[in-house]
N, C-alpha and C positions, 0 to 999 in steps of 0.2 A: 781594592781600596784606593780611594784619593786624596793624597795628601798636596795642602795648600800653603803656601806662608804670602803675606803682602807683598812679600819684593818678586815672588819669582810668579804670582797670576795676577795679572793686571787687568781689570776689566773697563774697555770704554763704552763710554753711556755714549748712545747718540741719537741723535736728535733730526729727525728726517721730516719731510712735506708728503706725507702715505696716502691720504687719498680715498684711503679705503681697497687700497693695492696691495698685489705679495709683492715684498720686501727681499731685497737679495741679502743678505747678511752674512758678509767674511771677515776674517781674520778675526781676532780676540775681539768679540765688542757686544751688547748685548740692548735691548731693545725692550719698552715697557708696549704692552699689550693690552689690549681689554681696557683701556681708560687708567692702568695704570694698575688694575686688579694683580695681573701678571708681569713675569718679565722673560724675555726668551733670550737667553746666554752663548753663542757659539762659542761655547771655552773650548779651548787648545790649550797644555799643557807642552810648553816651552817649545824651542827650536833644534833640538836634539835628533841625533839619526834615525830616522823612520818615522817621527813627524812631519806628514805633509797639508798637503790646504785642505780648507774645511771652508763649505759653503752652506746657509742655508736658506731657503726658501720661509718667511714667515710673513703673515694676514695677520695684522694689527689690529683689526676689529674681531678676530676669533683667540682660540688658543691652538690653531695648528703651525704646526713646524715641520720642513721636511731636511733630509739631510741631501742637499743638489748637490754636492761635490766632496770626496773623501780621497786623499790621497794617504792615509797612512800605512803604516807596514813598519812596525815594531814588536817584540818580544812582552813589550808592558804598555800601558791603557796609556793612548795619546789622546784622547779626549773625553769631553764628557759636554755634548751641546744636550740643554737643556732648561725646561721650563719652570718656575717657582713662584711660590706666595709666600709673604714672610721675608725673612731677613737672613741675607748670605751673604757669611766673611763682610757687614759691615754694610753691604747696601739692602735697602726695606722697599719693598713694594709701598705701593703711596695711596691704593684706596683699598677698604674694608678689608686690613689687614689687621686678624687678631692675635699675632706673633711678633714679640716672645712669649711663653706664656708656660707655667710651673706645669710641669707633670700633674701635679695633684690637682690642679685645677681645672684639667680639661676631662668632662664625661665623654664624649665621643669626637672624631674627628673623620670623617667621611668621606671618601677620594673615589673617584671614578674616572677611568684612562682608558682611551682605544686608540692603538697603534696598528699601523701595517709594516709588515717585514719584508712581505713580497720581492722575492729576485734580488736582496739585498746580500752579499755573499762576503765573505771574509769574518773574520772575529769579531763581536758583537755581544753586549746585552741590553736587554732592553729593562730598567731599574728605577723606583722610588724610591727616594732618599731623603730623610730627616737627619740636621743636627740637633745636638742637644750639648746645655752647658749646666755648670754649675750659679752662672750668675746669666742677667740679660743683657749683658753688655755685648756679647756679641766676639769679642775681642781675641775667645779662643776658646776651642771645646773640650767637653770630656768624653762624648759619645757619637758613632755614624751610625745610622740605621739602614738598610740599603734590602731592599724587596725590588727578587726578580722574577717579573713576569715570564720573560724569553729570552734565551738564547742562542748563540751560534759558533759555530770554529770552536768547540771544548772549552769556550770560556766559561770558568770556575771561581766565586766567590775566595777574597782572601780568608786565612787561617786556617782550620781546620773544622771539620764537621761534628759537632756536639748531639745531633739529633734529629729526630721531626717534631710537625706538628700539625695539627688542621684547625687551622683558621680560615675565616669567610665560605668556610665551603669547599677549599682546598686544600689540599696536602704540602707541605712545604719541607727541605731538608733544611737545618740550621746551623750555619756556620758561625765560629765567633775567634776574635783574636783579641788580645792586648799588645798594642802598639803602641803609638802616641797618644791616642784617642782607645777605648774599649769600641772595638770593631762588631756589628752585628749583621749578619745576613741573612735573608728568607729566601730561598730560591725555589720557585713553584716547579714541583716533579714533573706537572704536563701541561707544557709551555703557553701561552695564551694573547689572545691580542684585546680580549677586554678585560675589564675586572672593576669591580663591585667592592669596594674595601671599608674596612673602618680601623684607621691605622690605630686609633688604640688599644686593639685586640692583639697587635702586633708591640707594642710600649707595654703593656701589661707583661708581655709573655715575658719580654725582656728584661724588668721590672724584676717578675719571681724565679729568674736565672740567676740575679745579682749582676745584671750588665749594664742596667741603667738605676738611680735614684729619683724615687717622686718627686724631690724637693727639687730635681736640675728644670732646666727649662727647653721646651721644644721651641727651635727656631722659624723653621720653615717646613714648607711640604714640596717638595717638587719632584719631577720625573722626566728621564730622558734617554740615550743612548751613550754608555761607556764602549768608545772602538777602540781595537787595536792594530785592525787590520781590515781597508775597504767600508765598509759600513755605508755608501752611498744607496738611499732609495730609503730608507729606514723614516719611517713617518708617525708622526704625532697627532692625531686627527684630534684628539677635543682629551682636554685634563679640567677638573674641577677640586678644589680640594676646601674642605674649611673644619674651624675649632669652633664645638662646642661646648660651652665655661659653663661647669658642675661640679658637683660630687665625683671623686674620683672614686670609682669600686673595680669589685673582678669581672664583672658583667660589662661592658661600655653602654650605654645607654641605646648608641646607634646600632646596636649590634641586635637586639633587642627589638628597636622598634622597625627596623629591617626586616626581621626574621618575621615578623606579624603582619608588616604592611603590605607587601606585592614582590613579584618578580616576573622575571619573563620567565615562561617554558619551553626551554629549547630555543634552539635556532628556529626563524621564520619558516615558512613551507608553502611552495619553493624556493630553496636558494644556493645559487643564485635564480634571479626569474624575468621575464620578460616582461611580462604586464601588469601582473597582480601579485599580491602573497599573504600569507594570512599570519599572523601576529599572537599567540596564545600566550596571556597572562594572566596570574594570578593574586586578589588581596583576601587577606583573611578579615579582613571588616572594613564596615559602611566606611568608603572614604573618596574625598575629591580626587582623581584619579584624572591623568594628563599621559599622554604618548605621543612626542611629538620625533620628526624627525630632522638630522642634521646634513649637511655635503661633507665633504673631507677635510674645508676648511672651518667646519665647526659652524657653518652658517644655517638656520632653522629654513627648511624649505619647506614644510608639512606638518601639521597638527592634525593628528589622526583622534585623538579622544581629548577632550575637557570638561567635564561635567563630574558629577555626586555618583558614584556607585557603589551596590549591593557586595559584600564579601562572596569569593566566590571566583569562578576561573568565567574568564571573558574571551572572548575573540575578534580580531576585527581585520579586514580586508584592508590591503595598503596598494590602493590605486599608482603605479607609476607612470603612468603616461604623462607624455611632456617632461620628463624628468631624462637628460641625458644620460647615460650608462656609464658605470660605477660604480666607488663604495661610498655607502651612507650608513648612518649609525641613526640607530632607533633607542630612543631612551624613556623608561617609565619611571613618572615622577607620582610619589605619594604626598599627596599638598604642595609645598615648593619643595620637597628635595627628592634630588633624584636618588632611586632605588635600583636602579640593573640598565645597564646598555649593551646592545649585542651590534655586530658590525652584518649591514646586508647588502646584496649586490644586484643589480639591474644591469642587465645583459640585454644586448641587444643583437 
């Protein structure tokens, strides 16, 4: 768990000449991306024993972040660099943000996130995180929501373990505490570096616990790495997240039209691969259907499908040549949104 107050995390805004460049980004200071869509945060939580420097690598024109330098080595979480839409402790993202916005009034809200961990060593999680208040003022909460994809060094969600659950298609253990804030956590049983969500599947569940109320309001969506220890190399390759304003029920809307519209099957094959590889997915009915691909900094290098297609499992060959070796992320979108991302690799 993270707790904030205004005097003791300071965040400076700044204001750089990018170019269309990665960005080095140290000390406490935090940087608007995407035209403003996003904002990447190197927060560092105070100057106390065992917090050390924190450097990150981030591409202004994408939504990737890397962590280039960690020097921590503490007993409890020194940092938390990371990405957002929406409003946190006070500052708001500044295009096509539609937060704050009441529990009851959001049908679905839809995130998809690929990270690499790779060689990254020391204590570590890698976690999505929602506030939630009783008012939109922003000014202080009554609930954290915090979904972990992966982990490392035994790091464990605060309070105590209440339960599972399966959501998105995964199994999740669920921890929850009352502190200053009612604490929630999901932490996914087998760890993963993409994922396909609809975080109010995860608001609902929390919802009919009694650990959040419809009437409060969801702040933000963001996602990034909480260290305690080392956490250099720990990467953000592409986050997306957004609210859509409905009917609040038990079903989400996106959850729904997800489950009906496409997905990928499986990892590509071969992967990793040297030239080619073949791509198996699936939509359950006629729909404009789009596959395109990204680099690490979230930048589209390939548009493998865009056209009208028949319900039904597809296939299609993903030529890499000319394409330097690496990871890229393949993403199937049903009309404009995207449905499933798997991370693939070209070897050379």
């Amino acid at each position: 768990m993270r707790k904030y107050c205004t005097a003791c995390l300071v965040i400076i805004l700044i204001t750089l000449s990018l170019n269309g460049q990665v960005q080095e980004l140290c000390a406490p200071a935090s940087i608007d991306v995407m035209g403003g869509e996003y904002n990447v945060s190197n927060n560092v939580w105070g100057d106390g024993e065992g917090v050390g420097d924190q450097c990150l690598n981030v591409d202004p024109d994408t939504t990737f972040f890397e962590v280039s330098l960690s020097t921590h080595d503490d007993p409890g979480v020194c940092s938390y660099p990371f990405i957002y839409k929406g409003c946190h402790w006070g500052w708001c993202t500044s295009k096509d943000n539609p937060l704050p916005k009441k529990i009851s009034e959001i049908a679905s809200a839809p995130m998809t996130w690929v990270i690499s961990t790779e060689g990254a060593s020391g204590t570590w999680n890698a976690a999505y995180e929602s506030w939630f208040a009783a008012d939109s003022s922003g000014s202080d909460y009554n609930g954290e929501m915090m979904i972990w994809i992966d982990y490392n060094g035994g790091a464990t969600p605060g309070g105590s373990k209440v339960g599972t659950v399966n959501l998105g298609g995964h199994e999740w253990d669920v921890y929850f505490a009352e502190w200053w804030v009612n604490y929630i956590a999901y932490r996914l049983k087998s760890a993963a570096d993409s994922v396909s969500l609809d975080i109010r599947d995860f608001i609902h569940d929390a919802v009919t616990r009694g650990y959040l109320e419809t009437d409060w309001y969801m702040h933000n969506m963001e996602a990034g790495f909480e260290i305690w220890r080392d956490g250099q190399g720990l990467t953000s390759h592409s986050f997306s997240g957004s609210v859509i304003e409905g009917v609040y029920s038990a079903i989400s809307e996106f959850r729904g039209t997800a489950a009906k519209s496409g997905f990928l099957n499986g990892q590509n094959v071969p992967n990793p691969f040297n030239v080619s590889t073949t791509i198996s997915y699936s939509i359950s009915e006629n729909a404009a259907v789009s596959i395109k691909i990204y680099d690490i900094r979230g930048r589209e290098v390939h548009s493998l499908v865009n056209t009208m297609q028949p319900a039904g499992t597809h296939k299609v060959i993903f030529d890499g040549n000319g394409l330097p070796a690496g990871i890229y992320v393949c993403k199937l979108y049903v009309g404009d949104s995207p449905v499933d991302a798997k991370k693939i690799i070209i070897s050379r």
